[in-house]
N, C-alpha and C positions, 0 to 999 in steps of 0.2 A: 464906101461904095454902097449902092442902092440894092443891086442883086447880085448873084453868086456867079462867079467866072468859071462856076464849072458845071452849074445845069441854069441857071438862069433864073434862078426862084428869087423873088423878093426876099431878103435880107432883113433879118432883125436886127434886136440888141446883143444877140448872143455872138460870141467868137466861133460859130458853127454855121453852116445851112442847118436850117432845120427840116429841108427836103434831104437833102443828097449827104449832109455830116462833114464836109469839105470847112477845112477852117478857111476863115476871112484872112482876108491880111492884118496879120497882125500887128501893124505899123500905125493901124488906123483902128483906135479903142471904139470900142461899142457904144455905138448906139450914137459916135460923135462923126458929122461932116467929115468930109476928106480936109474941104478947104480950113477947117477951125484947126489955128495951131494949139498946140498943146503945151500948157503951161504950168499943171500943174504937176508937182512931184520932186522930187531931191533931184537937186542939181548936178548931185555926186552919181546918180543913178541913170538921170535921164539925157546923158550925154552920150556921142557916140563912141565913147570912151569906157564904158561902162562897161561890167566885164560879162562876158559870155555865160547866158542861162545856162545850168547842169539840169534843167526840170529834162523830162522827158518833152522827146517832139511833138509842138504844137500842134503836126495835124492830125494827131491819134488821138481819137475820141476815150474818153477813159468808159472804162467798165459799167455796166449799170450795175451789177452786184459784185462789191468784192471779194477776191479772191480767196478761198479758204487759207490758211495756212499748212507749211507743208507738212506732213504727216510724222507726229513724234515716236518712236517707238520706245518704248517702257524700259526704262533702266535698269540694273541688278539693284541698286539701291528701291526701287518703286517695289518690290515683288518682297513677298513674306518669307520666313524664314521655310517652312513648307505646312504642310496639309497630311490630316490622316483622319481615318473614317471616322474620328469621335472631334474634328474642329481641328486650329490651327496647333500646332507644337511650340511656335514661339509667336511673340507680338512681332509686327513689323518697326523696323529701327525707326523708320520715318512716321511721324505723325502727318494723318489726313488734316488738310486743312478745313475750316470749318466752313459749311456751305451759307451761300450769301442768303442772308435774307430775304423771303420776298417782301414785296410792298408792303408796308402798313404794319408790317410785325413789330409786336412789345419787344424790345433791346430786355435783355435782364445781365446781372449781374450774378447770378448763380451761375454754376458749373453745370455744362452737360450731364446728362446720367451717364454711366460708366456701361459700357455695353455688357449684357449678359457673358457670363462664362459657359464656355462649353462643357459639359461635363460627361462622362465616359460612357456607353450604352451598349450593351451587349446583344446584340444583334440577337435574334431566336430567328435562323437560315432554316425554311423547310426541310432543305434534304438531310438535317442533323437527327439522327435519331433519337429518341426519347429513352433520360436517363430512365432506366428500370431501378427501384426501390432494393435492395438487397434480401428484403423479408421474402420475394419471391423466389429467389434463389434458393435460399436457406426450404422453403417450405416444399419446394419441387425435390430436393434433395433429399429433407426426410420423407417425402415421399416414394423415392427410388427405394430406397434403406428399409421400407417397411417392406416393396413389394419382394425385392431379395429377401428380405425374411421370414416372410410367408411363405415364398417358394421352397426356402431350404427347409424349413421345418413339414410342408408337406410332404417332403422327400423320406426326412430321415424318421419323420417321430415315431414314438414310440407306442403303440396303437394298444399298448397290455393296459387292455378296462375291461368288465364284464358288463357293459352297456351293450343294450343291441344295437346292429348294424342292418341296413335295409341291405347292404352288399351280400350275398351267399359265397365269397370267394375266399381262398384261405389267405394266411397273413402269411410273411416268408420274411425272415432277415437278409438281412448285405453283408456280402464277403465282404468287407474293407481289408484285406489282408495286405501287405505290400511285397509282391516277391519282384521287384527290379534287384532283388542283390541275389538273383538267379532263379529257379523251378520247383514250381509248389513237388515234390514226390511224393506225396502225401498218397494221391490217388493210386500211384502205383504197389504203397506197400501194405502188408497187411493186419487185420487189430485183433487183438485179443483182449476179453475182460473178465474177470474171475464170475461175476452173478451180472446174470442179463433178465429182466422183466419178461415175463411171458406176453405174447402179443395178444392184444384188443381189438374193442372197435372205437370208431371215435363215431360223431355225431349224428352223420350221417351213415351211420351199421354198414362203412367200409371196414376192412380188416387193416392192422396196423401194426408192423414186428419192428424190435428197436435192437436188434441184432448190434455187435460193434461195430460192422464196419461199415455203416448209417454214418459213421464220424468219417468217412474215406470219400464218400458218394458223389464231392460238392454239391448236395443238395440241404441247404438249412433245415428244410421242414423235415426231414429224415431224422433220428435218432439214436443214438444206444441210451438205453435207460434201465434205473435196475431201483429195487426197491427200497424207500427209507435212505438214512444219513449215509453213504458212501465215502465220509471223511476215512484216511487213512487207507485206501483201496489204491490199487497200484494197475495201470493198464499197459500194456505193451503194444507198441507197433515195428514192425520189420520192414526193413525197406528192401527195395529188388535189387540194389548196388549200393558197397561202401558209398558214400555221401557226406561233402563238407559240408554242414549246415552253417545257416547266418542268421535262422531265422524260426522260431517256432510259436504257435498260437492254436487257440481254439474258440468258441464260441459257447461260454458258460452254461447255456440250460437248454431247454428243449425250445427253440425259437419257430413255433409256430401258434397261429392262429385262425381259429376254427369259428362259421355261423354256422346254426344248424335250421332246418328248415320254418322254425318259428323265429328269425330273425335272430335268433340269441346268437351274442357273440363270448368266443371262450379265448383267451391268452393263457396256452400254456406254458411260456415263459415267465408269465408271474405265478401261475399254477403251482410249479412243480421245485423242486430243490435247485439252487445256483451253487457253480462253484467259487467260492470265493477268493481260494489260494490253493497256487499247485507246486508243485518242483518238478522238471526235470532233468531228466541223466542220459550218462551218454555211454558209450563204451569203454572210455578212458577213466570214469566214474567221475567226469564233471558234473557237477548239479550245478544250475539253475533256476534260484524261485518266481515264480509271476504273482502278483495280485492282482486281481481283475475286479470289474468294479458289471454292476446291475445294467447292461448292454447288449443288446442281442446280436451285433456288431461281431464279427473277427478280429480277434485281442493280438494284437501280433507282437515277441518278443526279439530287440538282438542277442545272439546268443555268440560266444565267441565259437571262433573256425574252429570247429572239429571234424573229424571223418569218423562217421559213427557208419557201422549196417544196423543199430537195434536202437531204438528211443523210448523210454521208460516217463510212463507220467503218473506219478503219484498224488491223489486228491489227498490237499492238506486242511482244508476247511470247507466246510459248506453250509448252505443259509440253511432258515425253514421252510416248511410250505408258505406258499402263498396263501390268500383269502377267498372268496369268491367262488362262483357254481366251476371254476376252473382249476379250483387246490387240490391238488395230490400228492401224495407222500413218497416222491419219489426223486431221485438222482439222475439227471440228464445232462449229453453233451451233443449240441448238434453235429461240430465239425470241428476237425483238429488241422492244422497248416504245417508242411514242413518243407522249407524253403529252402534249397542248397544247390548245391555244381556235383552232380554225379560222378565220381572217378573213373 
């Protein structure tokens, strides 16, 4: 046929309108007369015997672009074995195929390069804090350690120099005495001493009496003192009630120190005689020896439980004078402790 039986358009060679896409009849091949019989072609094919096309229907125009394929989703075989922050953990079982060629490329017969290995990386994460070196620690430490030891030694030390002092104030020892294993009685009993020093003046031309019971006062700077070596001398104190004692002590020399108004400073605890070794006794006629050592400190002794009303202390050794514009020939005790449960 000449034109299309379904808009009327002049008719090509093709099995289509090319107006309207309506197929020709397909009994009548392209581009040939209706009336020209057709003669050529397999005899087996071109009979009306022949057996029925499977093509798709003639009058569906095919596609101008073909159709994608349907969409594959990746297999467990396709996917690695997994992933971690420093690259893969294992290779994938399946080798990638190798990508095609493009145009014109040199073919070789060498072997790909072998892809880089991943290698481990230790991430530095902002918010991780900064190893500190140990030298710092260590140096802040003996730094603590020095200033506690500065502290304590300004506390306790022991200030016996005849260097001046710009201070005009006097020196005074520390009770360190312990009476947690009961009450100092001390204060309340009373002393007796065979020879007592007549009283002075000290630097400042105050008056100054070192009576015995200076050793009762709790006051360090106070003292009884008496002339020269006092080894072998025996002092008595009376208490105001029988008393278990647990505990007894004193403070070896005269533990004070004096500046006088030209800045000079005097220790007369290195000044004057220390006791070095004492005994005491008790009512039962327990003795007791102490050795005390060059401390201006309260010496304090355990003594076993007695109930004593009388305590007896006999000087068994003592040093010599000191040196210095502060030496005197003289025998001193600041304070004597006696630590017990009153009955």
């Amino acid at each position: 046929m000449s034109s299309c039986t379904s808009c009327g358009h002049q008719l090509g060679v093709g099995r289509f309108c090319t107006n309207c896409g309506a197929p020709v009849d397909s009994s009548t091949p392209d581009g040939t007369p209706v009336s020209t019989p057709v003669t050529d072609g397999d005899w087996r094919t071109d009979t009306a015997e022949r057996q029925a096309a499977t093509t798709a229907d003639p009058r569906t125009p095919p596609a101008a672009v073909a159709p994608p394929p349907p969409p594959r989703y990746p297999l467990y075989a396709d996917e690695v074995a997994g992933y971690s922050a420093y690259g893969p953990l294992t290779e994938s079982t399946t080798s990638a195929s190798p990508a095609a060629s493009p145009p014109g490329a040199v073919l070789s017969d060498e072997p790909a390069p072998a892809e880089p290995e991943y290698e481990p990386y230790d991430y530095d994460h902002g918010y991780e804090e900064e190893r500190r070196s140990p030298v710092l620690w260590i140096l802040a430490a003996v730094l603590v350690l020095v200033l506690v030891a500065a502290g304590w030694w300004f506390l306790v030390r022991d200030p016996g120099n005849d260097s001046a002092t710009d201070s005009g104030s006097t020196g005074s020892a520390q009770v360190t005495g312990d009476a947690s294993n009961g009450v100092d009685v001390a204060g309340h009993a009373s002393a007796k001493a065979p020879t007592t020093a007549p009283p002075s003046q000290d630097v400042n031309g105050d008056q100054v009496s070192y009576d015995a019971s200076n050793m009762l006062d709790g006051v360090p700077e106070t003292a009884w003192r008496t002339a020269g070596n006092a080894a072998g001398m025996t002092l008595s104190f009376t208490l105001a009630d029988p008393t278990e004692l647990h505990q007894v002590g004193l403070i070896n020399g005269y533990a004070k120190t004096s500046t006088d108004s030209q800045g000079r400073t005097y220790d007369w605890y290195a000044g004057n005689r220390r006791i070095k070794a004492v005994v005491w006794e008790f009512d039962d006629n327990t003795k007791v020896r102490q050795q005390l050592k060059d401390a201006r400190d309260l010496q304090m002794l355990d003594v076993p439980d007695v109930v004593t009303s009388k305590v007896m202390l006999r000087l068994v050794s003592v040093s010599k004078p000191g040196t210095g514009r502060a030496s005197k020939d003289f025998t001193a005790i600041s304070e004597v402790s006696l630590v017990g449960d009153p009955a």
